[in-house]
py3Dmol code that shows the C-alpha trace and the ligand (Angstrom):
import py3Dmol

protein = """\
ATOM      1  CA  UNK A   1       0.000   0.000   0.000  1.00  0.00           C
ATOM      2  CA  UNK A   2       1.305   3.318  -0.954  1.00  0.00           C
ATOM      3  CA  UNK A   3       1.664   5.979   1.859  1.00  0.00           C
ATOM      4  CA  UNK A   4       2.361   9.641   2.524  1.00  0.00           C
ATOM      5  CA  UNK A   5       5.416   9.495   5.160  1.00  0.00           C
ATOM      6  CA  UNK A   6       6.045  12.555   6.456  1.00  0.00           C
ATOM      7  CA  UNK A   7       9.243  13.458   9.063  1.00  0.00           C
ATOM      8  CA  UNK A   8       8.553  16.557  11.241  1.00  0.00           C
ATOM      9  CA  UNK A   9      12.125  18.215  12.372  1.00  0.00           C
ATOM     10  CA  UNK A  10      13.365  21.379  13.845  1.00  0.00           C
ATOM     11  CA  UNK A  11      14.590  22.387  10.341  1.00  0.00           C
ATOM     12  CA  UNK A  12      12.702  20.850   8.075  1.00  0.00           C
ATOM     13  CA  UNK A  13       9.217  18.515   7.280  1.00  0.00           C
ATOM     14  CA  UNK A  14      10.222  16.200   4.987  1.00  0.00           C
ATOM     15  CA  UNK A  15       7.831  14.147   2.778  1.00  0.00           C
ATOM     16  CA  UNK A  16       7.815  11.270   0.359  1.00  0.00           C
ATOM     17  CA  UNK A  17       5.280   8.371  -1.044  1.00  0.00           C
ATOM     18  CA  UNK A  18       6.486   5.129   0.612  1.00  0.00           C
ATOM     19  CA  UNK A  19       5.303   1.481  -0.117  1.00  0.00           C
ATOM     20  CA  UNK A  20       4.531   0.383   3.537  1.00  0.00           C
ATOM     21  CA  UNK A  21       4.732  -3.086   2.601  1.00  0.00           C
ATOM     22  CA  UNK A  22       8.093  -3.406   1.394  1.00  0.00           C
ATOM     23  CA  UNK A  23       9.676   0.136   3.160  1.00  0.00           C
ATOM     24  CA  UNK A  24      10.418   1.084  -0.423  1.00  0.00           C
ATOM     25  CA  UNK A  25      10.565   5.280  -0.638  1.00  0.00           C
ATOM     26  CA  UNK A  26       8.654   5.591  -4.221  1.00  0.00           C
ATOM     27  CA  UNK A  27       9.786   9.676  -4.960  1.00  0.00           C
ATOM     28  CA  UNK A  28      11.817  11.907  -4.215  1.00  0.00           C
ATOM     29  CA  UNK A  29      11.875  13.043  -0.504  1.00  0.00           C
ATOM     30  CA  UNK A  30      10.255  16.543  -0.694  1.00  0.00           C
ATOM     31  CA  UNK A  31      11.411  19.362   2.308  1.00  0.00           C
ATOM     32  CA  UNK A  32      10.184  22.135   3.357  1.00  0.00           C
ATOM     33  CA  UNK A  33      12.017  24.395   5.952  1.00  0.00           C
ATOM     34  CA  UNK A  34      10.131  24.459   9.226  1.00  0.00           C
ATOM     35  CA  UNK A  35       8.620  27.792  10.074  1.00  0.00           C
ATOM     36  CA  UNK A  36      11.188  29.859  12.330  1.00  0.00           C
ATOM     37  CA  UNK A  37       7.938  30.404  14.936  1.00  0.00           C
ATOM     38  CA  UNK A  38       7.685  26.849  14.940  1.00  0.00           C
ATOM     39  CA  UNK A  39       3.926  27.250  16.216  1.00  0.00           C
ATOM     40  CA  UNK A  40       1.046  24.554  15.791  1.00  0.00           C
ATOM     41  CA  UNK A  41      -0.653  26.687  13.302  1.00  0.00           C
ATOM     42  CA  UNK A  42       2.525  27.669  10.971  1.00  0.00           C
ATOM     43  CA  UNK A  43       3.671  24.639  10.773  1.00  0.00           C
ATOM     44  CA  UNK A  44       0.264  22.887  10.037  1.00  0.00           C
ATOM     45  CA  UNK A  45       0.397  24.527   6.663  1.00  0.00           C
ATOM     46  CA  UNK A  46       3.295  23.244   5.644  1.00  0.00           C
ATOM     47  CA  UNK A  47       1.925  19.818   6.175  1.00  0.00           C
ATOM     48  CA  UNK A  48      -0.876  20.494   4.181  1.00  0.00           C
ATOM     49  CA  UNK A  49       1.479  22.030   1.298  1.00  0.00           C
ATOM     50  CA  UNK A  50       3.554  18.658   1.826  1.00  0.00           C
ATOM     51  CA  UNK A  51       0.237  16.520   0.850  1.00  0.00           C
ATOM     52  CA  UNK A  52      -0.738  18.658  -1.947  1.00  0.00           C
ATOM     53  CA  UNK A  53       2.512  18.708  -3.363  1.00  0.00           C
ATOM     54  CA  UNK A  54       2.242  14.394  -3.701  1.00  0.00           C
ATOM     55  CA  UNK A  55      -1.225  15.173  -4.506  1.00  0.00           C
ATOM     56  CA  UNK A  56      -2.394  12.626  -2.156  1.00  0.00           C
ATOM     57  CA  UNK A  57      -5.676  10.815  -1.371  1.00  0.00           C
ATOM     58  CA  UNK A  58      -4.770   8.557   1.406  1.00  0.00           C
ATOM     59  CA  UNK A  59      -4.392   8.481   5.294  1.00  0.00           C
ATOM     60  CA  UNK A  60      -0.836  10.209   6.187  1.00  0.00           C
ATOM     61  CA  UNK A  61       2.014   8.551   8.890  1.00  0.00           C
ATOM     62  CA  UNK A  62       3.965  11.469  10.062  1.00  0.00           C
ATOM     63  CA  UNK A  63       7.114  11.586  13.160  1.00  0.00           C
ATOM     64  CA  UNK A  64       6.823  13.983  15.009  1.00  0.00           C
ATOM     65  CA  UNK A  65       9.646  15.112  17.079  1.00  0.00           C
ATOM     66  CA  UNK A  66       8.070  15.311  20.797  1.00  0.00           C
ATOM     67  CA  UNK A  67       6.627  13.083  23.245  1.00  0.00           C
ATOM     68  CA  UNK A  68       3.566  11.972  21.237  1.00  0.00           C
ATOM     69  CA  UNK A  69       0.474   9.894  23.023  1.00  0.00           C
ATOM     70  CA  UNK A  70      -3.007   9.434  21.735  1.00  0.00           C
ATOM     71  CA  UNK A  71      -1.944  11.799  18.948  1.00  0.00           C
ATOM     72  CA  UNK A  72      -1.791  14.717  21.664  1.00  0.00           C
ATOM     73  CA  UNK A  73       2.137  16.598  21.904  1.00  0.00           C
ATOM     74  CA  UNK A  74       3.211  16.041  25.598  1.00  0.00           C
ATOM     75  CA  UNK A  75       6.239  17.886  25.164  1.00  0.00           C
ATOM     76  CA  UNK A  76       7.894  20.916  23.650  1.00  0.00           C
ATOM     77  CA  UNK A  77      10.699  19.519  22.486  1.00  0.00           C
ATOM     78  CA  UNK A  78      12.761  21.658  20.485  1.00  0.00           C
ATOM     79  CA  UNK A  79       9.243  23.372  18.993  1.00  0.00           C
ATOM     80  CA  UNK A  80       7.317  26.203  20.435  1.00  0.00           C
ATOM     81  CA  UNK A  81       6.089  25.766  23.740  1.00  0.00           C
ATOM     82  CA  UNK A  82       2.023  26.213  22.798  1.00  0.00           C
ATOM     83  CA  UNK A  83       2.501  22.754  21.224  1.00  0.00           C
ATOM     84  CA  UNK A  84       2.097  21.151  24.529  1.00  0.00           C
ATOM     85  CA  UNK A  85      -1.598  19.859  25.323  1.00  0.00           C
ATOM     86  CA  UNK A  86      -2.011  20.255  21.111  1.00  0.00           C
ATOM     87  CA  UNK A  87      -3.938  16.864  19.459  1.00  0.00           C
ATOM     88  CA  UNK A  88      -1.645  16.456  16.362  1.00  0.00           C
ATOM     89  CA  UNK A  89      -3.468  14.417  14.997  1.00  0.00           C
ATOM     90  CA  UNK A  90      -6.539  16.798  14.591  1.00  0.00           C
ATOM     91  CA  UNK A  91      -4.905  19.897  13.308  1.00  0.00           C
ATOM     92  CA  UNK A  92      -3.054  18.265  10.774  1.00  0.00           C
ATOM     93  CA  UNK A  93      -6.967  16.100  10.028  1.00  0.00           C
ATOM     94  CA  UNK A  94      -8.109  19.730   9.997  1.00  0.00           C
ATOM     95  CA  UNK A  95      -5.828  21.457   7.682  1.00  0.00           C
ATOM     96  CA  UNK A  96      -5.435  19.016   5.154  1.00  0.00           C
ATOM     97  CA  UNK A  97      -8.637  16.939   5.108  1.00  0.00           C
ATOM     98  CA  UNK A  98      -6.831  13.975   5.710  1.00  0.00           C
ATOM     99  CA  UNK A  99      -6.600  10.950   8.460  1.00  0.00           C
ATOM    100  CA  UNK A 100      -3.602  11.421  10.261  1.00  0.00           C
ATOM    101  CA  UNK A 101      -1.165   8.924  11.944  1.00  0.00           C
ATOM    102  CA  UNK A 102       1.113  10.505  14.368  1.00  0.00           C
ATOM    103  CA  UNK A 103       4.049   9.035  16.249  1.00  0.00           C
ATOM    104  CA  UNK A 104       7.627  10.592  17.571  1.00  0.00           C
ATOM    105  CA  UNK A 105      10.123  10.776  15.119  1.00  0.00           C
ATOM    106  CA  UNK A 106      12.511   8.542  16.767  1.00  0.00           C
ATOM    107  CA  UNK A 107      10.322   5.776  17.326  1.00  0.00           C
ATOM    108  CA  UNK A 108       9.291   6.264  13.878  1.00  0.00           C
ATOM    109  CA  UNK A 109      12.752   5.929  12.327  1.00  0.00           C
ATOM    110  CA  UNK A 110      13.520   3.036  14.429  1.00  0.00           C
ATOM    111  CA  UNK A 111      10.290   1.393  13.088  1.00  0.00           C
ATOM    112  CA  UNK A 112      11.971   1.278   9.549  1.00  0.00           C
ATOM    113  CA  UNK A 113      15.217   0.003  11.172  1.00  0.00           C
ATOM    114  CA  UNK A 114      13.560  -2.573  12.609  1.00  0.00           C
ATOM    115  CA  UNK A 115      11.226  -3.748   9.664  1.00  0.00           C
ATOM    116  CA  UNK A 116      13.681  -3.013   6.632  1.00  0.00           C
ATOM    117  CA  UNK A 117      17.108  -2.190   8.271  1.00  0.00           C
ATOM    118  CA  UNK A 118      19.677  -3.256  10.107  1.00  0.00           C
ATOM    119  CA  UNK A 119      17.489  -4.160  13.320  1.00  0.00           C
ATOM    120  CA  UNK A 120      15.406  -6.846  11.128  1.00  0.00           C
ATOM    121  CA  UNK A 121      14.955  -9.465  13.172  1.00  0.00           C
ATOM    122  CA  UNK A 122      17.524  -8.494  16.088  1.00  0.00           C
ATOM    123  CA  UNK A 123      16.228  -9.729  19.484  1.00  0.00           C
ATOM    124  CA  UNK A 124      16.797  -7.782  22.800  1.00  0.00           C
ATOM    125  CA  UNK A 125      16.937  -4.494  23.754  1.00  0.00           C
ATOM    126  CA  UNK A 126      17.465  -2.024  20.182  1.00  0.00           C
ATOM    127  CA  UNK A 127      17.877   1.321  20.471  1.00  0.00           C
ATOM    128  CA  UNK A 128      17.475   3.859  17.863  1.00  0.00           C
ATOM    129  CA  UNK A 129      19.060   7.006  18.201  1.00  0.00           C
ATOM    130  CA  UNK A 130      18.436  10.010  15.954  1.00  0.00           C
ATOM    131  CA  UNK A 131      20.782  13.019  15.593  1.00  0.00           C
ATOM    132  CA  UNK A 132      19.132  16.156  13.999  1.00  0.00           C
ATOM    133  CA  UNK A 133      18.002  19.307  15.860  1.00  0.00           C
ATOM    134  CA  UNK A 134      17.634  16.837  19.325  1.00  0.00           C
ATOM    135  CA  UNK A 135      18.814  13.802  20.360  1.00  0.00           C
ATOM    136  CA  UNK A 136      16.193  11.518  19.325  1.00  0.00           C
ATOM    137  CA  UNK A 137      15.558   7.764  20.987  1.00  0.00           C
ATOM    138  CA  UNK A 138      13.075   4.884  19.970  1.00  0.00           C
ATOM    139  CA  UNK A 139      13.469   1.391  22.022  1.00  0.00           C
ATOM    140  CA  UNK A 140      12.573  -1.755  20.763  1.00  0.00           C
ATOM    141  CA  UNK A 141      12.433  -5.028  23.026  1.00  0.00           C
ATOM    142  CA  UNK A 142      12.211  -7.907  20.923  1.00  0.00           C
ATOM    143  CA  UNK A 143      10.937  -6.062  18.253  1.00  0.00           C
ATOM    144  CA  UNK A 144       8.107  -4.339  20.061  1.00  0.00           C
ATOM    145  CA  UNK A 145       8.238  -0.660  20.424  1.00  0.00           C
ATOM    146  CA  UNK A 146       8.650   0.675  23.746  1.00  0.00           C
ATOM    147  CA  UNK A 147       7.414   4.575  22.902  1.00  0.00           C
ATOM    148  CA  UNK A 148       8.441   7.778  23.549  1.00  0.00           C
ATOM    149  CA  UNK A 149      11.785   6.830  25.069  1.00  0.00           C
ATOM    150  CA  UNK A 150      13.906  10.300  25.925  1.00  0.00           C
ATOM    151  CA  UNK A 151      17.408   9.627  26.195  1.00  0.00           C
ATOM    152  CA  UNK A 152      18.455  13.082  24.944  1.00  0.00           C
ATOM    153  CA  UNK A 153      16.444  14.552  27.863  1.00  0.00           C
ATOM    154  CA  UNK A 154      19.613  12.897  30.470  1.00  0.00           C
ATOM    155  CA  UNK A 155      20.115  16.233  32.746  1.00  0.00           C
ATOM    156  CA  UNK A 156      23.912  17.063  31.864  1.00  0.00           C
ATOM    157  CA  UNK A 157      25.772  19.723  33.325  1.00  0.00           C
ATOM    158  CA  UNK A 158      25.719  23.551  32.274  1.00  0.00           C
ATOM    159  CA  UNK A 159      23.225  22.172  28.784  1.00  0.00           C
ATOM    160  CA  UNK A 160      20.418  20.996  31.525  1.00  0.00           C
ATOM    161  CA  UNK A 161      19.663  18.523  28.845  1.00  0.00           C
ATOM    162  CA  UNK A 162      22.508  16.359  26.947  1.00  0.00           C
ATOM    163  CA  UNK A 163      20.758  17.034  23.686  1.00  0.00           C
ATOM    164  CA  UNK A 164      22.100  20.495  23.701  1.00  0.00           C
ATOM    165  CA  UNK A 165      25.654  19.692  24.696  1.00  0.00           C
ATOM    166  CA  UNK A 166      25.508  16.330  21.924  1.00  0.00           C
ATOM    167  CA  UNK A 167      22.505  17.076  18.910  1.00  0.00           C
ATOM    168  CA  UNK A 168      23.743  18.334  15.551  1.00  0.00           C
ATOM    169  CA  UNK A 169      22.619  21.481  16.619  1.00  0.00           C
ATOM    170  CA  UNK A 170      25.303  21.656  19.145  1.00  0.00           C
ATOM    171  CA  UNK A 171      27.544  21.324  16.673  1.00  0.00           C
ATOM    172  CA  UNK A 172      26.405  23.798  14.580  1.00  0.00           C
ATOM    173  CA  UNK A 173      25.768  26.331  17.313  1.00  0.00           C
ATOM    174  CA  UNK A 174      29.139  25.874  19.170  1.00  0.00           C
ATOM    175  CA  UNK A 175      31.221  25.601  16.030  1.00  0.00           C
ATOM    176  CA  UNK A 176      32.451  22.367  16.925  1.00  0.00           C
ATOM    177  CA  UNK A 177      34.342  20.181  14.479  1.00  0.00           C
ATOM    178  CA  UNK A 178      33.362  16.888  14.415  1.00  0.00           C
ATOM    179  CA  UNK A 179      36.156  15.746  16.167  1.00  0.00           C
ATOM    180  CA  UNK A 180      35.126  17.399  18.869  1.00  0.00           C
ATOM    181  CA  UNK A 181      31.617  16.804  18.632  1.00  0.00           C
ATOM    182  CA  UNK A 182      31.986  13.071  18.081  1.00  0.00           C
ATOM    183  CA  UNK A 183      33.757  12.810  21.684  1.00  0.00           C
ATOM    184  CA  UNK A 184      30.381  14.530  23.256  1.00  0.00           C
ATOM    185  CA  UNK A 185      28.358  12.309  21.261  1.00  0.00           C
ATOM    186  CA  UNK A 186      30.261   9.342  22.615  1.00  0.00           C
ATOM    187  CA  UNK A 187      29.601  10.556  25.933  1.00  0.00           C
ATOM    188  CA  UNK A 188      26.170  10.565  25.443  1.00  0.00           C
ATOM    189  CA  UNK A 189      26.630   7.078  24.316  1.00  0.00           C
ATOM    190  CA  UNK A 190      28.250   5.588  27.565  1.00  0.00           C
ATOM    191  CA  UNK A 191      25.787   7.675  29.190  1.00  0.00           C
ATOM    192  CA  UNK A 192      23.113   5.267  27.208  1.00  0.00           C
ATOM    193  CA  UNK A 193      24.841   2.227  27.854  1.00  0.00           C
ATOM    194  CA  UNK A 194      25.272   2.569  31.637  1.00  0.00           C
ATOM    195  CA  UNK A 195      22.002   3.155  32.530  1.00  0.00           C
ATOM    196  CA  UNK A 196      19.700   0.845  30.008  1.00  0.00           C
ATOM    197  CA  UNK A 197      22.825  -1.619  28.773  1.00  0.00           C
ATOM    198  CA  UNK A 198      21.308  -2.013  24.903  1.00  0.00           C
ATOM    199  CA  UNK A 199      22.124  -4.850  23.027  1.00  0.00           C
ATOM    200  CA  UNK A 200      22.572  -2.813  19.703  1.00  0.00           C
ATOM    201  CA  UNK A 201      22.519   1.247  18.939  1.00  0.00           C
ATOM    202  CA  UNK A 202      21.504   2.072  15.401  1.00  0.00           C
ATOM    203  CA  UNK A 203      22.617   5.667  14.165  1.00  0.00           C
ATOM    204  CA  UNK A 204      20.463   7.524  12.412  1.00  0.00           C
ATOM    205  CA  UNK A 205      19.131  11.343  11.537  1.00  0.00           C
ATOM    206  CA  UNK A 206      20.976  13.888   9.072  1.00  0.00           C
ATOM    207  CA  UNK A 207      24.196  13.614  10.890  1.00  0.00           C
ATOM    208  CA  UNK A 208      24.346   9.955   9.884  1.00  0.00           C
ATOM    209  CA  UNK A 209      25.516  10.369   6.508  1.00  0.00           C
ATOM    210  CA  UNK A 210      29.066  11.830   7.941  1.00  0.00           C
ATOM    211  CA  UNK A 211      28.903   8.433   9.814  1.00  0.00           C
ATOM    212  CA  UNK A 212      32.710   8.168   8.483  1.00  0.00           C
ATOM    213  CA  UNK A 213      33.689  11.357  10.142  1.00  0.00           C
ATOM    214  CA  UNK A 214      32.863  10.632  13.824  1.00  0.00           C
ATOM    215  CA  UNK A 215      32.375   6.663  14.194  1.00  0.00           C
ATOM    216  CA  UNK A 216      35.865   6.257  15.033  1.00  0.00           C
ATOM    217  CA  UNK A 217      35.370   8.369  18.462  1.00  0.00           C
ATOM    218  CA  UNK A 218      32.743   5.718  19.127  1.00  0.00           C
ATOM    219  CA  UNK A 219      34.447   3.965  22.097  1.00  0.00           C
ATOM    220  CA  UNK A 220      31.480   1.787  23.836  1.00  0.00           C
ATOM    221  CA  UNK A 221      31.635  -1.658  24.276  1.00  0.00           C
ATOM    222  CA  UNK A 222      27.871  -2.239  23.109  1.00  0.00           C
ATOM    223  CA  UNK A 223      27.489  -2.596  18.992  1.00  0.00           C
ATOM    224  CA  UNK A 224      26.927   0.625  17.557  1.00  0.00           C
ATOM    225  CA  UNK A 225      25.935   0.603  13.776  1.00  0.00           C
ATOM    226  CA  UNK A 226      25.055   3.269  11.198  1.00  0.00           C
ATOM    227  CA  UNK A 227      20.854   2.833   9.915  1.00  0.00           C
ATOM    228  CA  UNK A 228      21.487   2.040   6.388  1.00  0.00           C
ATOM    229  CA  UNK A 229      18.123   4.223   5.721  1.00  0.00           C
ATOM    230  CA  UNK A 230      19.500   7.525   7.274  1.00  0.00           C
ATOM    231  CA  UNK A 231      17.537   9.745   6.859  1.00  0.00           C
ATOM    232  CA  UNK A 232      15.012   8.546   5.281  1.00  0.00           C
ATOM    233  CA  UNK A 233      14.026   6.321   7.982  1.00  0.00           C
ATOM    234  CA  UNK A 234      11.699   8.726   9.486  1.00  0.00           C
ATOM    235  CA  UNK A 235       9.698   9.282   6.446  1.00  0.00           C
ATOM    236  CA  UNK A 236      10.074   5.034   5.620  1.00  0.00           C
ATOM    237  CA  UNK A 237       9.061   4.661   9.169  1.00  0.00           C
ATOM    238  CA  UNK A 238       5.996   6.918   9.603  1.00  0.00           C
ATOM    239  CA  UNK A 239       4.610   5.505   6.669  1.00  0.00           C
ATOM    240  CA  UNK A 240       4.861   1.864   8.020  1.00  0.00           C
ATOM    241  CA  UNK A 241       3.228   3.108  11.350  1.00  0.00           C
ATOM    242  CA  UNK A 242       0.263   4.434   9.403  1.00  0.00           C
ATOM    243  CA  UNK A 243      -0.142   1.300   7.757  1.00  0.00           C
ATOM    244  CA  UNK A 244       0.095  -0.772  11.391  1.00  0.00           C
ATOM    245  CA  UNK A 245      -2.660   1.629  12.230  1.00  0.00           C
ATOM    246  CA  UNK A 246      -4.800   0.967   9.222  1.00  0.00           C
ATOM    247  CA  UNK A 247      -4.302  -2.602   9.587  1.00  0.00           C
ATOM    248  CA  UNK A 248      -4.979  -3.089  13.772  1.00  0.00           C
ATOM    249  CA  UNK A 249      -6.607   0.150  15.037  1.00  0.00           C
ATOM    250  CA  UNK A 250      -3.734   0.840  16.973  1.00  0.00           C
ATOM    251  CA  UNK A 251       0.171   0.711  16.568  1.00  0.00           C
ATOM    252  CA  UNK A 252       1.764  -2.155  17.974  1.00  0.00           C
TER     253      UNK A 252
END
"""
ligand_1 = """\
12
BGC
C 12.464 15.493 21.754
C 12.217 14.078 21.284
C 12.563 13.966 19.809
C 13.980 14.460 19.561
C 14.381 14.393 18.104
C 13.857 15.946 21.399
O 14.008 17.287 21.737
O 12.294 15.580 23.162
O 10.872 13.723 21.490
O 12.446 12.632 19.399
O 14.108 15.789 20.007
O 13.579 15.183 17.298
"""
view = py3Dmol.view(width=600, height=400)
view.addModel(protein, "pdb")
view.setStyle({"model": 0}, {"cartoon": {"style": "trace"}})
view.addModel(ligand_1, "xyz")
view.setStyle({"model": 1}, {"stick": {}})
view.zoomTo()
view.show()
C-alpha cells in the first residue's frame, strides 16, 4: 500500500510516497524548511502544502519530534512551547482533510530500522538514536516498540539537557568540528549504555551520513551501527506506522 510518510524536524518537514509493505521510498523526498515560529498553526500549513505537493488521497504517517500519546504533543521539544496539550493528529486532520497517523520521530525511524534495516529481526533491547536538531531515541524489546523513550532529555551539566551539549545542533551552534563533537556524542553514548545496557545502537538522523567522520570516536563496548536508511528512515518509518494503524486500530 502506498503511503504519505512525512518526518517533522526542527529544520525541516520532509515528505515522500512510501510502499509500507516493502519500506520502499517511491519519490523523491520533498522538504520544506520548518517555520522559524515553529507554532502549531505555521507549521500545520506546511503539512498540508507537503500533501498537496504528492497530490495525495490517502491516510498520512507522520514523526513527530516530541513526546507523542493518543496523537496529543506532551512535550515541547525543540518546537514552540504552545505545542504542549495540542492533538496532532486533529490539526493536521483539519488542515489538510486527511486521516492522520502521528508518532515521535525517533520511534518512527527506528520502526523502519527494525522492519527493513539493520534491526530486522535483532532480538533484545534495540535502540534507535536520531541526531538532527535533538537527540532523538526509539526502544525496541524484541521487536516491540517501547514509545516515547527520551534519552536526549539525560540532565547534563551547564546544557540541563545532553541534547544540547551532543545534537547536531550543538555542533552547529558551538562551532564544533566533528572531532570534537563526536567525543560529546560518545559521551552521550556511555551515558546510554550505563544506565539501560542495549544490546545494539543504530545511528540515524541527518548527521548519519558523515557516519565516516565521527564513528571512530565511538568507544562503547555495546554494537553501535550506522541505519542504512538515514535519513530517510523517518519518512520510511511513519509511513509503516500508518499502515500498522490501518491494519490493527492501533500501533503495535
Ligand atoms: C524530543 C524528542 C525527539 C527528539 C528528536 C527531542 O528534543 O524531546 O521527542 O524525538 O528531540 O527530534
Amino acid at each position: 500500500m502506498e503511503i504519505l510518510g512525512i518526518d517533522v524536524g526542527g529544520s525541516g518537514i520532509k515528505g515522500a510516497l512510501v510502499n509500507a509493505e516493502t519500506g520502499e521510498m517511491l519519490t523523491e523526498r520533498y522538504r520544506i524548511p520548518t517555520p522559524s515560529s515553529r507554532k502549531p498553526e505555521d507549521m500545520a500549513k506546511v503539512i498540508a502544502q507537503i500533501v498537496d505537493h504528492f497530490k495525495y488521497k490517502g491516510p498520512v504517517g507522520c514523526g513527530f519530534p516530541t513526546i507523542v500519546k493518543n496523537g496529543v504533543c506532551q512535550s515541547p521539544g525543540n518546537l514552540h512551547p504552545s505545542w504542549v496539550g495540542v492533538n496532532i493528529d486533529e490539526l493536521f486532520t483539519k488542515a489538510t482533510g486527511h486521516e492522520f497517523t502521528v508518532l515521535n520521530d525517533a520511534d518512527a525511524a527506528g520502526y523502519a530500522s527494525m522492519n527493513y534495516g539493520v534491526g530486522k529481526g535483532k532480538e533484545g533491547l534495540i535502540i534507535m538514536i536520531t541526531i538532527g536538531t535533538g537527540l532523538g531515541s526509539g526502544a525496541f524489546y524484541n521487536g516491540i516498540l517501547l514509545p516515547n523513550f527520551e534519552l536526549g532529555q539525560i540532565p547534563f551539566k551547564k546544557y540541563k539537557k545532553i541534547e544540547h551539549y551532543a545534537a547536531a545542533s550543538a555542533k552547529e551552534r558551538e562551532g564544533l568540528t566533528f572531532e570534537k563533537w563526536g567525543k560529546r556524542f560518545n559521551k552521550f553514548l556511555k551515558l546510554v549504555e550505563l544506565i539501560i545496557s542495549p544490546d545494539l545502537i543504530i545511528v540515524g538522523g541527518g548527521t548519519s551520513k558523515r557516519w565516516q567522520e565521527f564513528n571512530h570516536l565511538i568507544t562503547i563496548e555495546t554494537d553501535v551501527v550506522k541505519a542504512e536508511l538515514m535519513n530517510h528512515a523517518g519518512i520510511i518509518g511513519a509511513a509503516v506506522a500508518c499502515l500498522r494503524e490501518q491494519h490493527h486500530g492501533h500501533l503495535d
